[in-house]
N, C-alpha and C positions, 0 to 999 in steps of 0.2 A: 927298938925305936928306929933304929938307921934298918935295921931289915923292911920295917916294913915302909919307910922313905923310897928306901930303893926295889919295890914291888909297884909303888904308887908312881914311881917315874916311869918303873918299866910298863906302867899299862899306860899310862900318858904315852909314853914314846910308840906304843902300838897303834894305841888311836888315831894319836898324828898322824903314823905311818900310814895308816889305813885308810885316814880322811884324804892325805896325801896323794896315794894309792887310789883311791876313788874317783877324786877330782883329775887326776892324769886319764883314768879311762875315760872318766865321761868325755873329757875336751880328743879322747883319739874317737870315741863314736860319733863327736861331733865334726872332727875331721875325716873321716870314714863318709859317714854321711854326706857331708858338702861333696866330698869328691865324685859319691857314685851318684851325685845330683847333677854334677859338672859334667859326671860323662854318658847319664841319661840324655841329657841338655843338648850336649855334642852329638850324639847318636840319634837322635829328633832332626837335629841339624844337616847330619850326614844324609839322612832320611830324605828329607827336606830339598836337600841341595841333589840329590841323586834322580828324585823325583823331576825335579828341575831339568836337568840331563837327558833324562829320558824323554820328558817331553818334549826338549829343542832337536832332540835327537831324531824323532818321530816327524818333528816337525822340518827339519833339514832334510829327510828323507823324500817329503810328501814333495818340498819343495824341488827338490831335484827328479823325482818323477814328472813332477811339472812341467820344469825346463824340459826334459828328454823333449815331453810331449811338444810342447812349444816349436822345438827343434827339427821335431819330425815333421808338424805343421808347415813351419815356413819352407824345408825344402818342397811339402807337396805343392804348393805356392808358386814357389820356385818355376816348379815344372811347371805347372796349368798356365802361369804368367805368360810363360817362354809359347804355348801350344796359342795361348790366344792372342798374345804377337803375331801368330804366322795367322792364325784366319782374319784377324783385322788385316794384315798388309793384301792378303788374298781377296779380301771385302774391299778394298780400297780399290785395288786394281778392278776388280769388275763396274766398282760404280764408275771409274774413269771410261769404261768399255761401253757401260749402259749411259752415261753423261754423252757418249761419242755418238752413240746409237740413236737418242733421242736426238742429235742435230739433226741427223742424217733422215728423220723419220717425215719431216717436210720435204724433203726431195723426194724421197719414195713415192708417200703419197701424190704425189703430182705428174709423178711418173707412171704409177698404178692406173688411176682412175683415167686417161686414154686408151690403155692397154685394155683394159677391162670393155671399154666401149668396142674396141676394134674386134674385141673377140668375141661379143654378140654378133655384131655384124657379120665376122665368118659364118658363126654358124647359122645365121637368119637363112645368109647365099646359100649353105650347106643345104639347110632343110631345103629350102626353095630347087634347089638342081638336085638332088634323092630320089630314089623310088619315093612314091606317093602316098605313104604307109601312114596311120594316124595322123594325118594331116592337120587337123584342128587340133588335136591334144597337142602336139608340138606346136604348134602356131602359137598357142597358147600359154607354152613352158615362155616360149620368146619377149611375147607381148609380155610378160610378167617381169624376167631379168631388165629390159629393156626401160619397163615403168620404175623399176628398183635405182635402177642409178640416176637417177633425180632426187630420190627421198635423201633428205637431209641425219633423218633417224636412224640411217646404217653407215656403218665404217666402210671404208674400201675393204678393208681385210671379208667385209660380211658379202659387199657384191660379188668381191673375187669368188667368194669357197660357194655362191650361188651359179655365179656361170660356169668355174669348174662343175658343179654337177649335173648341171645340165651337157655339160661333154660328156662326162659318164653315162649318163642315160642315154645319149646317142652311141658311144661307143658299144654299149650292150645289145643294142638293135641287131647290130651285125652278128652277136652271139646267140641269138635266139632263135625259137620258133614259135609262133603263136598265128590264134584265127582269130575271125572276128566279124561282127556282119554291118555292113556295108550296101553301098547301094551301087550300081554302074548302070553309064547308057549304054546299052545295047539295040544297035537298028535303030538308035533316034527315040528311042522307050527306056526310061529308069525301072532298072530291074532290080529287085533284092537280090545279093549275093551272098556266099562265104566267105570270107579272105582267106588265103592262102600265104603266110610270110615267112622266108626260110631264108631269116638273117637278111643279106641286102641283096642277094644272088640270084633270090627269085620270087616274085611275086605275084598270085593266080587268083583266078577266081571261079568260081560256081555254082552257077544261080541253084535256090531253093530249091528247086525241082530236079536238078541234077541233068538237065538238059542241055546247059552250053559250059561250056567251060573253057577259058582266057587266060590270057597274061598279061602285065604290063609289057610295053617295048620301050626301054630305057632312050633307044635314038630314036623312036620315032615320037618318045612322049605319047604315046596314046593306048586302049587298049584293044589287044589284038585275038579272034577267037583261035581256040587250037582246036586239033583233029579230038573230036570227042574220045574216039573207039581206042586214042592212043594214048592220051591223059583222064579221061573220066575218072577212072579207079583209082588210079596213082596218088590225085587232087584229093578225093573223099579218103583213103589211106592217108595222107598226112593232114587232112583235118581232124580225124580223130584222135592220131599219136600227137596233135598239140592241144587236143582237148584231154588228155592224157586217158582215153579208151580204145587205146591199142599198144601196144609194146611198139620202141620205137626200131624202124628195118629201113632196107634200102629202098628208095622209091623212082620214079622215072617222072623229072619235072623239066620244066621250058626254061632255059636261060640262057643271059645275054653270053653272044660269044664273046670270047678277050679280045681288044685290040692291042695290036703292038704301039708301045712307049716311042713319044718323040723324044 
């Protein structure tokens, strides 16, 4: 009776133990668990927060390549500012020059346009006291420069650079050679000629026929016959090297002698 009391406690006392026993593990797997939930949780978190890091990190980067760039920018700035400082003060200074120029551009012109007058008139006298060489074509250049400075449609600048050229085209006279046919009185009878122009130095002529042949005489203003036998050929050789059907050579022509300088 007591033996088997104390078999019946002992297995009570085991089961307790063991209920006991059980209920301890389950609350440690429940502690186990919560923990490696706690440190899932935190690890998510560290994740989280790392993630976080990396991208302000990325983004503090980006930010500071910015800046550099920025940085770089305003010195180029910098310099371009400083270069177009100097051409605006250099642009200033000209407009001050071109503002000074523009006063001065009503005295000019009023200056100009008598000068321009005076210097047709030379050369009107010019042509008029010349050998006698295209006569009407220059007559002509004259009466045109002459009609020009009346028109209200051209500048001074445009009369000037016209009677400058008309000095050019006389100064060329004197470089030249050239023929041309023409007419002269001869014995009180207008005869067809050749002309003969070699620059201003000498001036001939030779009728069609090749019968008489002449010169101008600068003093005596008129024209005068030469020994045929002694210029006939000389005259027809430089008509043709200025019609350009001869190679050009030395030739034997009539001209004024030099006087000596007062």
């Amino acid at each position: 009776m007591n033996m088997h009391r104390i078999k019946t406690i002992a297995l009570a006392t085991i089961f307790v133990g063991s209920a006991v026993l059980g209920s301890a593990t389950t609350a440690q797997a429940d502690t186990l668990d919560n923990i490696l939930k706690v440190g899932q949780a935190n690890t998510k978190a560290s994740q989280s927060s790392q993630k976080k890091v990396d991208k302000l990190a990325d983004e503090t980067g980006d930010l500071l390549q910015d800046y550099k760039t920025v940085l770089k920018q305003i010195e180029g700035l910098k310099v371009y500012n400083a270069r177009l400082d100097k051409q605006i003060d250099n642009q200033n200074k000209r407009i001050g020059d071109i503002e000074t120029s523009i006063g001065q551009v009503t005295v000019i012109q009023r200056q100009m346009l008598p000068l321009v007058i005076r210097m047709v008139d030379s050369l009107e006298e010019f042509v008029s006291l010349d050998v006698p060489f295209h006569i009407e074509e220059r007559n002509q250049r004259i009466g045109f420069l002459r009609n020009n400075l009346d028109r209200s449609d051209l500048t001074v600048a445009e009369k000037f650079r016209q009677v400058l050229e008309g000095y050019k085209i006389e100064a060329e006279y004197g470089r030249k050679i050239d023929t041309y046919k023409s007419s002269v009185e001869i014995d009180g009878e207008s005869r067809e000629v050749n002309m003969l122009r070699i620059g201003r130095i000498s001036l001939l002529y030779q009728t069609t026929d090749t019968t008489i042949t002449g010169a101008w005489d600068q003093d005596l203003k008129e024209w005068v016959q030469l020994d045929s036998g002694q210029y006939k050929s000389a005259v027809q050789k430089g008509i043709r090297i200025a019609q350009n059907q001869a190679v050009k050579d030395i030739m034997t022509v009539a001209i004024q002698a030099p006087e000596a300088g007062n």
